[in-house]
C-alpha positions, 0 to 999 in steps of 0.5 A, a space after each residue: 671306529 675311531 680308537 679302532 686306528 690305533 690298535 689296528 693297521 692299514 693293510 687289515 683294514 683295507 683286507 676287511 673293508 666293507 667294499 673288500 668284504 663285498 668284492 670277496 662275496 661277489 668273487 665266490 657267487 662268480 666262481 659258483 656260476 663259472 663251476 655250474 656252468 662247467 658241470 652243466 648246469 646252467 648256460 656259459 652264456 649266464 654265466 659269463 653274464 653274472 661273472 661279469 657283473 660280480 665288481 663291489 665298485 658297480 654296487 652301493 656298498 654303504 646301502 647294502 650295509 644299512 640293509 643288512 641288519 634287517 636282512 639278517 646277513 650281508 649275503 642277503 642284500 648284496 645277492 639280491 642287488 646282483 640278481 637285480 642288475 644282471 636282469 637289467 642286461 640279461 633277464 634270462 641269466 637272473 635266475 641262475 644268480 646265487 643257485 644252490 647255495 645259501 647265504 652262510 656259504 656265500 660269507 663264510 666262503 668270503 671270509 675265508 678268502 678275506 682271511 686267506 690275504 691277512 694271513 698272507 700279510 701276518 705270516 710276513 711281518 711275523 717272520 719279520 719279527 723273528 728275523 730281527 729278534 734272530 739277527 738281534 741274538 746273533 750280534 750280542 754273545 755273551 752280553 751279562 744282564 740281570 735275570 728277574 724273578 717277580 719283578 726282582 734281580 736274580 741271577 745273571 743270564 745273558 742277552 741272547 738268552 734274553 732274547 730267545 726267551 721272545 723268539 722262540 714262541 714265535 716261531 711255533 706261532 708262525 708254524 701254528 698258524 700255518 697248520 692251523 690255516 691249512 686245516 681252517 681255510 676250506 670252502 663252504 658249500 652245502 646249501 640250506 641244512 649243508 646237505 647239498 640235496 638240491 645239487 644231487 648227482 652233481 654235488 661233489 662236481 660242483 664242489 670240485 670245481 668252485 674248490 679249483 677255482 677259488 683255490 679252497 680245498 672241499 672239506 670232508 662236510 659242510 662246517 656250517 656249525 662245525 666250527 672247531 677248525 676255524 675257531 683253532 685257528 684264532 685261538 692261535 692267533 691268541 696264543 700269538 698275541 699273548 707272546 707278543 704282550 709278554 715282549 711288549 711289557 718286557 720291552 717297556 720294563 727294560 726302557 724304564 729309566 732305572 732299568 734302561 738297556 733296550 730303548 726304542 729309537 726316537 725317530 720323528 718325534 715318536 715317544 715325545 711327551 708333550 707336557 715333560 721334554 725329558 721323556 721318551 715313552 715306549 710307544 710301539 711297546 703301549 701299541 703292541 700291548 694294547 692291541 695283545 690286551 683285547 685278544 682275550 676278550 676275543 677269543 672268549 667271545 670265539 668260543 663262546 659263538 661255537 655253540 650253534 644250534 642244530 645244522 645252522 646258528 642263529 645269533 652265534 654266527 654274527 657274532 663271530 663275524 664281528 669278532 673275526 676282523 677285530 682280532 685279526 687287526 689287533 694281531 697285526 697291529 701288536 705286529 707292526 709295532 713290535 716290528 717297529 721296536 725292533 727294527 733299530 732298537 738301542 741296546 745298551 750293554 754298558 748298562 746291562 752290566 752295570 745292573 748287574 754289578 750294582 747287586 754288589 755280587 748278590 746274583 751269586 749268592 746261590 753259586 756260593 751256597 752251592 759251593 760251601 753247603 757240601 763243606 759246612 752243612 746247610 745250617 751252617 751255610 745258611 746263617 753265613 750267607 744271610 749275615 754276609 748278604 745282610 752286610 752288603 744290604 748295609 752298604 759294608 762292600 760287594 758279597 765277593 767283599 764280605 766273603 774274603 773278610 769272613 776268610 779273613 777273620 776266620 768266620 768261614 774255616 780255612 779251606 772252605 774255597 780257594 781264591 780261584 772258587 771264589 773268583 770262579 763264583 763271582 765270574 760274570 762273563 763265563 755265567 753269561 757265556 753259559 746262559 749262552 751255551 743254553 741256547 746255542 742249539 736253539 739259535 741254529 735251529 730257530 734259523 733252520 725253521 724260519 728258513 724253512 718257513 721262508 722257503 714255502 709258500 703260504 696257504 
C-alpha cells in the first residue's frame, strides 16, 4: 500500500514479497518430497520431478494470490498449481506433491524461513545502530548537558550518559531477539490435527530429514496453536521498537531550535521545508517514530491471534499472517532511519553547555540543599534556597550569585560553606565527569556484548 513505503524499508519488502513468500512455500514442499524420498517413501525420481519445478518464477503469482481468499490459505492454490504442472511432465510424481502435510505446515514453515532472512538483515542494522551509538559515547567524555525530568531542566548529566540511556536497551533487544529466535524459528510439520498419524513409523524420520534440510530444529510438538514462542518472539521485536520511539523522540527534542544540540545532517535536501527555507525537519527522527507508533497496535493484534481453537485456528491464523510482515517492516524501517540519524549525526557541545548555564546554577540547587540541610535544619534550608531561587527567576544573577550575596549580607550565618564547597557546588565539568563515572563499566561491557554478538552467527 502506498503509506506502507514510508514506514517500511526495500529489504523487508522484497524478504515478504508475494513471489518471495510463494518461492519459500515451494522450497519447503521440494524439501518435504526430498525427506520422503530419503526415508522411502516415495521414488527419487518423483521427487527429482517435483523438487525441480517448486520455482515461484514458473507460476503466476498475482492469480494464486487472487485464489487465495476463496481458498481459505495461500497453500492451497499454490499446492494445486504445482501438482498441476508436474503432472504436465510427470503424471506418475503428482501425487506424491504436498503428501502428509497440511497447508498451515506449508506456510508456517515459509514464514519461518521469510522471517529467518528479515532477522538476518535486522540483527545487522541493530548492531549497526549500537555500534554508532557505542562509538558516539566513546568520543565525548565529560560533555556537561541538561537532564530533563518531565519535559523540564533538572540536573547536569553528562552526553555519554545520554547516550547510553539509548544504547543500553538495545543491546538487550538484540540478545533477545536472538534468544527468542532460536526458540521460535522451528519446523512446522504434524499434518491435519498435528499428530502426524498418516506418517507412522516414519514420522520422526521424515521430521528429521526436512529439519536438516531446511536448516529448522524439529520442535518437541507440532505448534499449530501453540503459538507462544513465536509470538515471544514479536513481542520483542515490540519492546525493540518502543526503545527505538523512545531515541527517535528524544532526538527530535534535542534538534528543536531552543534545545539544538543533536541535529540531523542535511544531506541532499532531506529535512528541507518546502513553504519556510529556514527549517530542517528531523526526518529520520518522524520516520522512525512512525514506524515504532503502529507497533503496539501490532502486538495487540499478535496476542489477540493466540486464542486459536482446539488443535487448528480458524480466523485467527490469518490474522496473524497479515500482521507479521507489517511489523517486521515497521521494526526495520524505524531501524534504517535512526541508522540514518546517526550515521553523521551534528553534536553540538557548545550548545549543550550553554543550556546548562543559561539555568543560572538552578541544576545545583539540590547540591546546595544537600550541603546546608545538615548545618541549618530543613526549614531553614528550605526557605533559603526558594527565596535565592526566586531572586535568580527574577533576573537578580546566577543562584552561585545570589548564594555569596546571602553570605554577604549575613543571611546565611558565617561558616555555613566555604568558598571551595561552594565552587564545589556549582562544579560542571566534575558533575559531567560523575554522570560519566556512572557508566563507565557499562560502556566496556556494552562493547563486550556487541562483540560477542558479532563474533556468532545468526540463527
Amino acid at each position: 500500500m502506498l503509506f506502507e513505503v514510508f514506514l517500511s524499508t526495500p529489504a523487508m519488502e522484497a524478504v515478504f514479497s508475494p513471489a518471495a513468500v510463494v518461492q519459500s512455500m515451494m522450497d519447503v514442499e521440494a524439501a518435504l518430497v526430498r525427506a520422503q524420498s530419503k526415508a522411502g517413501l516415495m521414488p527419487a525420481s518423483a521427487a527429482q520431478a517435483i523438487s525441480s519445478l517448486c520455482r515461484a518464477e514458473l507460476y503466476d503469482v498475482p492469480s494464486l494470490l487472487a485464489a487465495a481468499p476463496a481458498a481459505g490459505s495461500l497453500a492451497m492454490p499454490t499446492v494445486q498449481r504445482l501438482r498441476e504442472t508436474v503432472a504436465l511432465f510427470d503424471p506418475a510424481a503428482s501425487v506424491y506433491v504436498h503428501r502428509n502435510a497440511c497447508a498451515q505446515d506449508i506456510v508456517d514453515t515459509a514464514m519461518v524461513l521469510c522471517t529467518r532472512e528479515a532477522l538476518r538483515i535486522l540483527d545487522d542494522d541493530l548492531q549497526g545502530l549500537c555500534g554508532q551509538l557505542l562509538d558516539l559515547a566513546r568520543r565525548h567524555g565529560a560533555v556537561p548537558m541538561l537532564g530533563r525530568t518531565l519535559m523540564q531542566p533538572a540536573q547536569v548529566i553528562s552526553l555519554r550518559y545520554k547516550v547510553m540511556n539509548w544504547l543500553m536497551p538495545l543491546v538487550r533487544s538484540a540478545e533477545m531477539i536472538r534468544s527468542h529466535a532460536r526458540e521460535a524459528l522451528r519446523l512446522q510439520l504434524g499434518g491435519p490435527v498435528g499428530t502426524l498419524e498418516s506418517l507412522g513409523a516414519d514420522a520422526d524420520p521424515v521430521s528429521r530429514l526436512l529439519s536438516e534440510d531446511l536448516g529448522l530444529p524439529v520442535a518437541e510438538m507440532c505448534w499449530h496453536t501453540q503459538r507462544d514462542r513465536w509470538i515471544r518472539l514479536a513481542t520483542e521485536l515490540g519492546v525493540l521498537c518502543g526503545s527505538m520511539g523512545k531515541l527517535a523522540q528524544d532526538l527530535a527534542l534535542l534538534a528543536q531550535p531552543e534545545v539544538d544540540e543533536i541535529v540531523e545532517e542535511p544531506k541532499d535536501g532531506r529535512g528541507s521545508c518546502i513553504a519556510l527555507p529556514h527549517k530542517h525537519n528531523p526526518i529520520a527522527a518522524q520516520q522512525a517514530l512512525a514506524a515504532t507508533q503502529r507497533a503496539p497496535h501490532r502486538i495487540a493484534a499478535l496476542l489477540g491471534c493466540m486464542s486459536q481453537a482446539h488443535e487448528r485456528g480458524l480466523g485467527q491464523w490469518p490474522a496473524e499472517l497479515a500482521e507479521w510482515s507489517s511489523l517486521m517492516g515497521a521494526t526495520h524501517g524505524a531501524l534504517i532511519a535512526l541508522r540514518r540519524a546517526m550515521s553523521t549525526p551534528d553534536i553540538r557541545t557548545a550548545k549543550m553547555r550553554a543550556n546548562v548555564d543559561a539555568q543560572l546554577g538552578l541544576v545545583g540547587s539540590e547540591r546546595l540543599e544537600l550541603l546546608l540541610t545538615p548545618r541549618l535544619g530543613r526549614q531553614r534550608t528550605d526557605a533559603i534556597i526558594q527565596e535565592l531561587i526566586r531572586r535568580v527567576r527574577q533576573g537578580q544573577g546566577s543562584l552561585m550569585q545570589m548564594v555569596r550575596q546571602a553570605m554577604d549580607n549575613g543571611e546565611l550565618p558565617e561558616g555555613s560553606m566555604s568558598v571551595r564547597e561552594l565552587s564545589d557546588v556549582f562544579d560542571i565539568p566534575a558533575i559531567a565527569a560523575w554522570a560519566d563515572s556512572r557508566v563507565e563499566f557499562t560502556l566496556r561491557q556494552a562493547g563486550q556484548r556487541l562483540e560477542l554478538l558479532a563474533g556468532q552467527p545468526f540463527v
